[in-house]
N, C-alpha and C positions, 0 to 999 in steps of 0.2 A: 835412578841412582847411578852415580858412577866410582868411582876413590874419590874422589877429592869430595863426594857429600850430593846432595839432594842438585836436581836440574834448578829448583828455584834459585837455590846458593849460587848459580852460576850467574842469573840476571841482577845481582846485587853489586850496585855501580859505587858505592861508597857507603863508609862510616862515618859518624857525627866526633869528629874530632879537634883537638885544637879550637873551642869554644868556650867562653868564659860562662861560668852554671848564672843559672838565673838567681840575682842579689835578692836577699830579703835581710833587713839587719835594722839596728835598732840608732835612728836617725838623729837622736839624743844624745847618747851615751858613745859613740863614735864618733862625735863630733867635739874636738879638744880647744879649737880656736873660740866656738860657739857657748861652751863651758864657762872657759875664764873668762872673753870677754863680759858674760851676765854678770860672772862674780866679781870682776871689776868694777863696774858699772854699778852694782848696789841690789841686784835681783837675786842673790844668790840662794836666798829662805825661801824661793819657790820653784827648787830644783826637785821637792817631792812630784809635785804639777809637771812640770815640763817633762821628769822623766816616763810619766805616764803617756803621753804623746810621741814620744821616739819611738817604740815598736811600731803604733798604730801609721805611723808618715812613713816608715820601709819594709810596713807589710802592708796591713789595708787597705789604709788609702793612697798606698801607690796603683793596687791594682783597681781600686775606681775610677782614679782621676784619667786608667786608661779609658775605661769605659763610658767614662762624661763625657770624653770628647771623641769619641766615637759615634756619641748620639745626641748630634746639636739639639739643640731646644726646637719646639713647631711652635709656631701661632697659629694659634685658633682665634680669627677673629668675629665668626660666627658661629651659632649652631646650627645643627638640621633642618633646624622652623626659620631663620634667617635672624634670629634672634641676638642682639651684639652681646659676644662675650669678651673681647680684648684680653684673652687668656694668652699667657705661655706653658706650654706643656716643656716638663722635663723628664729627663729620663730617671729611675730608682736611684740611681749611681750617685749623682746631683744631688739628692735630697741625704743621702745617706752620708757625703761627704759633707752636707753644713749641719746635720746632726751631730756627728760627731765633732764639728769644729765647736760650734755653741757647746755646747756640752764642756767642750775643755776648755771653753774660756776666750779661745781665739777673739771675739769680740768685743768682749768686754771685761777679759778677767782685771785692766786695771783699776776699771772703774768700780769692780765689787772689791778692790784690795788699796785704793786711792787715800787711805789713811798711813800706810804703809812707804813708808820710801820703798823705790827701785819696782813699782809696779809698773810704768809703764815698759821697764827694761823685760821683766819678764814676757810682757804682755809681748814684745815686741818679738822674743824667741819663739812661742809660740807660732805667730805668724809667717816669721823665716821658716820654724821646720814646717807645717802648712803648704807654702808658695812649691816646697821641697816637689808635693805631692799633687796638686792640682793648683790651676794658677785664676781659672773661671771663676772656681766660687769665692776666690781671693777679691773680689772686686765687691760684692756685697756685702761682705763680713769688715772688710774695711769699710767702709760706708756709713757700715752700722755704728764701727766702734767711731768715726771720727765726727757722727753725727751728735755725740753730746754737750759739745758746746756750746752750740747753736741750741739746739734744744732747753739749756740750762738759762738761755738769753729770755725765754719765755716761762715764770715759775707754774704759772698753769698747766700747760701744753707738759712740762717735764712733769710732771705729777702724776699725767695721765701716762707719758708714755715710755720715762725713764725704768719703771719694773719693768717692762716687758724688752725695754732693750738687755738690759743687766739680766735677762732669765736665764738661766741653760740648758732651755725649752726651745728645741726648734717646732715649729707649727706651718707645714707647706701648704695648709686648707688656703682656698681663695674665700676667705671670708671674714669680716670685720673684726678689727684686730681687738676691738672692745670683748669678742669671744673667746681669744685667745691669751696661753699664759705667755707667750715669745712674741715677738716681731723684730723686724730686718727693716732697716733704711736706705734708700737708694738716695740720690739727686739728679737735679738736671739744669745746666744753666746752659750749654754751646746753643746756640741756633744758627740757622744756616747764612744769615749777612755778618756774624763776628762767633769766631772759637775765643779767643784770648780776651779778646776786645768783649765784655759781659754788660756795658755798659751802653751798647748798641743795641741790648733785647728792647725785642720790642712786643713781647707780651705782656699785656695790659692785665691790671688787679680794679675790679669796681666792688666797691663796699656795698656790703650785704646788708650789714648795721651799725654800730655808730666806727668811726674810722680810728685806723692807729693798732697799736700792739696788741698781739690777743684775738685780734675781732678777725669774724669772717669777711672772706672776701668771695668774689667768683672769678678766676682767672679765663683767660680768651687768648689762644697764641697755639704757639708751636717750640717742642725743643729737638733739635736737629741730634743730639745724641741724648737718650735716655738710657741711662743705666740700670740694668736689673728691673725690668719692670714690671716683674711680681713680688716686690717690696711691698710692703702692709704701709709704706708713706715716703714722702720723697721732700727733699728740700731743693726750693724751685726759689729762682730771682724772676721778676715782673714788675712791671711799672704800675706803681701808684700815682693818685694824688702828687703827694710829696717826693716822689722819684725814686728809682731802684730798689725795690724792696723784697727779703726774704720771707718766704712763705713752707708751712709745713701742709704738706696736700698728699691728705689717705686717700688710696686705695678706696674706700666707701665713708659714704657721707653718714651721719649721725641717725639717721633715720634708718641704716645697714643699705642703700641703695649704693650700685654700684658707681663712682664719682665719673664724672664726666671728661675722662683720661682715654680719648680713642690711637691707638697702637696704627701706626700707618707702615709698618712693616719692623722687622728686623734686619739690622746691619749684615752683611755676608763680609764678615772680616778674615784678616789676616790668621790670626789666629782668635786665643781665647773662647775656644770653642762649646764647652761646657755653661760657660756665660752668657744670657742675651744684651742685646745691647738694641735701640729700638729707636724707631722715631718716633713722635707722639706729639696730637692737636690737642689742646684744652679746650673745650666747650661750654665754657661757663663753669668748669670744675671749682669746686669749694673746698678753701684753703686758707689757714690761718695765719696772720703775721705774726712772723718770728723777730724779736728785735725791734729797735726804734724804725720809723719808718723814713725812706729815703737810706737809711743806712744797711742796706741789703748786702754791700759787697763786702763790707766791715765783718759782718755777721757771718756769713758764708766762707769769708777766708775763716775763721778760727779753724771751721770744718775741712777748709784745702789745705791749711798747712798740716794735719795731720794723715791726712791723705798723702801726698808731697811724701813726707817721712814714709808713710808703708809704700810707695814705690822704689825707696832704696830696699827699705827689709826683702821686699819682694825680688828686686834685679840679683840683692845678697845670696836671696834663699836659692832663685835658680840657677844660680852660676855655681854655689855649692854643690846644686842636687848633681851638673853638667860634669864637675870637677869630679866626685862621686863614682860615675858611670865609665869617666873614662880611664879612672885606676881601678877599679874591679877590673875592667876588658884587659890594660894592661898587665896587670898579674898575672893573667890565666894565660893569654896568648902566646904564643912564640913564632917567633921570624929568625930566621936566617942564626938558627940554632941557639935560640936566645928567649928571654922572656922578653915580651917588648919594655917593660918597664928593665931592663937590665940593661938596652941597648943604650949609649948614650945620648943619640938625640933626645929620643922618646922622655930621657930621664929628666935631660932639661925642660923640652915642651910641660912636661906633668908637676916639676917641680916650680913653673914660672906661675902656671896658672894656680897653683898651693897657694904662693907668695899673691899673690892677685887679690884673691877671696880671701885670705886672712886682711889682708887690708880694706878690703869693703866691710866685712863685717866686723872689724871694731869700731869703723868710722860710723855706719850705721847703728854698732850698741851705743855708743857715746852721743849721739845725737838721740837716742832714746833717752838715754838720762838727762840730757839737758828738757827735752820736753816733760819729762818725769817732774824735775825740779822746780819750773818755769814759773810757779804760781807761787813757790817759796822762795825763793833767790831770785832776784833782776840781772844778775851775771848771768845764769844760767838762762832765763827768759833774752836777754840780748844775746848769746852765744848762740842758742835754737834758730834765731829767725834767719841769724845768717849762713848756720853752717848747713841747716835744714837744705837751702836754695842751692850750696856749693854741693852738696850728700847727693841731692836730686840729679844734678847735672850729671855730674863724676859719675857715681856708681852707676845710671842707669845706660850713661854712654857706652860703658865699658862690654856691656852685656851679651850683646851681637856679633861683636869679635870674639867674645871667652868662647861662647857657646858654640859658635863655629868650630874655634880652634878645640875645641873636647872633641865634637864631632868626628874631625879630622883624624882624632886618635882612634877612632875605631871606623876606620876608612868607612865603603859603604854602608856597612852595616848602621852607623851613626846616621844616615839619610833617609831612611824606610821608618817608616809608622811604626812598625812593632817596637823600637826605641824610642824611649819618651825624648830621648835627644830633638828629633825632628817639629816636636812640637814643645819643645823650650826655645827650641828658633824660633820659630813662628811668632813664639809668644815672646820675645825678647825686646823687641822694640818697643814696646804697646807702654811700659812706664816713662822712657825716654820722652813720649808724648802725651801725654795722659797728662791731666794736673796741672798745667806751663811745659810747653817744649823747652827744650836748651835755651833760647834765646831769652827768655819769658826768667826762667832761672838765674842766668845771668844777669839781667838787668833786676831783678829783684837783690839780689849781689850786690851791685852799684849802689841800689838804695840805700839798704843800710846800711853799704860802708861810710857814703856822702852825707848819708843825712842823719845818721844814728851812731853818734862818736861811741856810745857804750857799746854796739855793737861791734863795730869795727875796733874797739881796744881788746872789748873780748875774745875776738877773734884770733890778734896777734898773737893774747897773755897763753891762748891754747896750743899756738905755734914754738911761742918761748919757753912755754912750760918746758920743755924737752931742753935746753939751751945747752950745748959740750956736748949733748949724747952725740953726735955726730957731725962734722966737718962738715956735711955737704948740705944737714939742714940749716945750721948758724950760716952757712952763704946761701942759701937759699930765702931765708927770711931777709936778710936785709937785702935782697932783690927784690925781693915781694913789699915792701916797705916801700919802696924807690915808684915803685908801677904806680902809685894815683897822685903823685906828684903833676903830668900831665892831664890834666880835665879833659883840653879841647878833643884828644884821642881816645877819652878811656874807655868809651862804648865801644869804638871799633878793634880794642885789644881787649877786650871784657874774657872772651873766652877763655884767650893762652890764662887770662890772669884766675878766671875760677880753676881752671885746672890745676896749675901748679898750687892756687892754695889746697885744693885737695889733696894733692900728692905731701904737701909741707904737715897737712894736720894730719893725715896717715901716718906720716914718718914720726910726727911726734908723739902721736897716739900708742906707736908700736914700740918704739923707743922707751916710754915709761911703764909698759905693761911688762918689762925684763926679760925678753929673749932677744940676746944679744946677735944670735944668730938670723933671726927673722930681722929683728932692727935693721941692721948694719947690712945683710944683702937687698932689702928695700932701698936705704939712702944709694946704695952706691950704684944697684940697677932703674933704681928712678929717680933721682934727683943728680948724681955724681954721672951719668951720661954713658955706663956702662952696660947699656941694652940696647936692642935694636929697636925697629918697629913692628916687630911681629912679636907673640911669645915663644919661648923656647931660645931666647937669645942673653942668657944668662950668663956671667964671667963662667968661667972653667971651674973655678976655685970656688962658687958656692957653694954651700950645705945641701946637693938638692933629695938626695936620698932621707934627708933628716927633715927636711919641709915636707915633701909625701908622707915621710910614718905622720909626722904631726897632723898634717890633713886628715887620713882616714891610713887607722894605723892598719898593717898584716892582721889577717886572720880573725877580722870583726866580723864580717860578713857570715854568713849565717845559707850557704847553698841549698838549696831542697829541690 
């Protein structure tokens, strides 16, 4: 001992200071863009639901989705005796995050609420707060939910297997799903001579019994990406007979033997770590036709455009979860006698990415409601097909820059594993590609602008809807009016042109939902030419303090 205290107290090199406390908060109920856009959009009756899910996405399963992807998945492709078992092992974390996803509906709550307007809007907030929390198991649960289309194309096959998609029973057992109250959908169609190109498989269907819809087949091939491949059934394309055909292919054959699905490894990706993703041979595997036959791709899109749509929810959700993290850090931190969020750069940087994410996720709730609607209203089904492809592009493009740029707000620390930041990078591009890359989106764009006049009026009437609210989108639309006037070019300008309609149907989307504030610094930082190209490059004069409280207001957070 000396005066100043114990010899230990002497080797004590620092204090834990100037650290923002660890967030736990309710991912729901603090989220006010996410709010009203539901309740514009027509989900607002299932705010009891969705508020039940906010604690659980900024406490629980924030702290699994750390632990899922901590502990990639193993294949086990055999046992001890040599015995094939094409198993994936996952870790507790995994399982306990699609329990509680199924449970609260994440999969299928539209389709047990599809007498209801505005289900699939809810369904789709769900998902967003989910993607919030882990983004892995987001790949299956989508799957599952965009698998009933295709499913419904077959009244048998959906008989047997539409309860257990709609259960809110999760069942991890590898064992036939006829035993089970739940099961999960995967598919597979890329193979390794075409990703886009689906009409290049060259995995063969041969009839088992008499040919056509319904009837068993045995497939023979390969598919170069499989998704989730301990899904209880998979929707696969293969050639038939009559050409290109989708098939529903369990996990086990009717008899409970294991289906002839051998696992030739798993993908080592970029990110999405919590998720397997796999290659896999058919060997005779037995599999049902889904749909008329030759009309495989027909059938299979109903299942990709809704796919499509949860890769914006999803780019939505983690650019919120990225915008999130990087105002907690800044509230708490201080630089150069300041809080960072007080300093003005910072305030811009924080307050551009606010503005950012409010405009993906209304452009994403609004294209929920158009899928919501699609089956009642043909405006609404002609609005979906095209803004769906313009929502994919746009929002998922945007993702990898936000997400950096948050990062950057909490300098290295944003770069280390202990921050989910580093593996919302990871995971950021993977919708951008996933479903159609940009390119693939874009020309889906063109189509129905060219060939589907109802789409393309729809598209505008959602542009004009807005019409005065501001100067720069009334010149912006009749710019965008001008653009397919040239045919021989429009492919090679396709891009700039899906872009700006997505910035015009933002602006107009944000414009009629009445904050004049949010409105009017969108036209004039994205359409009126007063932004840069990085974020954080907002006039002097906008709201930015007032777009942060609206993002994630003071004082929500919940430290422990």
């Amino acid at each position: 001992m000396n005066e100043h205290g114990s010899v230990a107290e002497g080797f004590i090199t620092h204090q834990v200071t100037n650290q923002a406390p660890p967030l736990v908060y309710d991912a729901w109920a603090t989220d006010t863009v996410l709010r009203e856009a539901v309740s514009r959009e027509g989900g607002a009756w299932a705010e009891a639901e969705l508020a039940k899910y906010g604690p659980l996405v900024g406490g629980e399963l924030m702290q699994l989705g750390f632990v899922a992807n901590e502990n990639k998945p193993k294949f086990r492709p055999f046992d001890r005796y040599g015995n094939r078992l094409d198993e994936v092992e996952f870790h507790p974390s995994y399982h306990r995050l699609m329990e509680l996803a199924i449970a609260h509906g994440v999969p299928n709550f539209a389709w047990r609420h599809e007498d209801r307007s505005g289900a699939h809007v809810a369904r789709m907030a769900l998902f967003y707060l989910h993607n919030q929390a882990d983004q892995g198991t987001s790949c299956p649960l989508t799957m599952t939910y965009a698998s009933v289309p295709a499913l419904r194309r077959q009244p048998e096959l959906a008989r047997e297997w539409m309860p257990r998609v709609n259960s809110t029973t999760y069942d991890s057992r590898f064992i036939p799903a006829a035993q089970k109250q739940g099961a999960t959908i995967g598919m597979g169609m890329t193979e390794k001579q075409g990703g886009s190109d689906v009409r290049t498989n060259s995995t063969r269907a041969h009839q088992l019994a008499s040919r056509g819809p319904g009837q068993p087949y045995a497939l023979v091939g390969h598919k170069w990406f499989f998704s989730a491949p301990m899904s209880d059934a998979f929707l696969v394309l293969a050639q038939a007979e009559g050409g290109l055909s989708c098939f529903l292919l369990p996990r086990f054959t009717p008899d409970g033997q294991r289906n002839a699905i051998r696992i030739q490894r798993l993908k080592d990706k970029l990110g999405d770590w919590s998720n397997a993703s796999s290659e896999v041979e058919f060997q005779g595997a037995t599999a049902w036709m889904v749909g008329e036959e030759g009309r495989g791709v027909a059938t299979i899109l109903e299942m990709v455009a809704l796919t499509r749509q949860d890769c914006m929810i999803g780019s939505s959700g983690q650019m919120r979860q990225a915008l999130v993290q990087a105002i907690h850090h800044a509230r708490y931190r201080k630089t150069f006698g300041k809080r960072l969020i007080e300093q003005p750069l910072m305030l811009n940087v924080l307050a551009d990415l606010a503005l950012e994410s409010e405009a993906h996720t209304a452009f994403t709730a609004r294209v929920a409601r158009a899928v919501d609607a699609s089956h009642r209203e043909p405006r609404e089904a002609a609005f979906g097909r095209i803004a769906t492809a313009i929502g994919k592009f746009w929002v998922c493009k945007r993702a990898p820059a936000f997400i950096n740029e948050a990062q950057e707000c909490l300098g290295g620390a944003g770069y280390v594993e202990e921050s989910n930041l580093a593996r919302l990078y990871r995971q950021a591009p993977l919708n951008s590609i996933w479903e159609g890359s940009g390119n693939i989106q874009c020309l889906d764009m063109l189509r129905a602008a060219t060939r589907e006049p109802a789409s393309r009026d729809a598209l505008f009437e959602e542009i004009l809807a807005a019409r005065g609210g501001h100067p720069a989108l009334d010149a912006e639309a009749a710019r965008l009016a001008k653009e397919f006037d040239d045919l021989g070019t429009l492919e090679a300008r396709s891009r700039f042109i899906v872009e700006r309609l997505a910035l015009a149907l933002q602006a107009s989307i944000l414009i009629r939902a009445g904050n004049s504030q949010v409105s009017d610094t969108f036209c004039e930082s994205r359409l009126a030419g007063a932004h840069g190209q990085t974020f954080g490059t907002l006039p002097a004069h906008a709201p930015m303090y007032a777009l942060i409280q609206r993002a994630f207001p003071e004082g929500v957070e919940t430290p422990r």
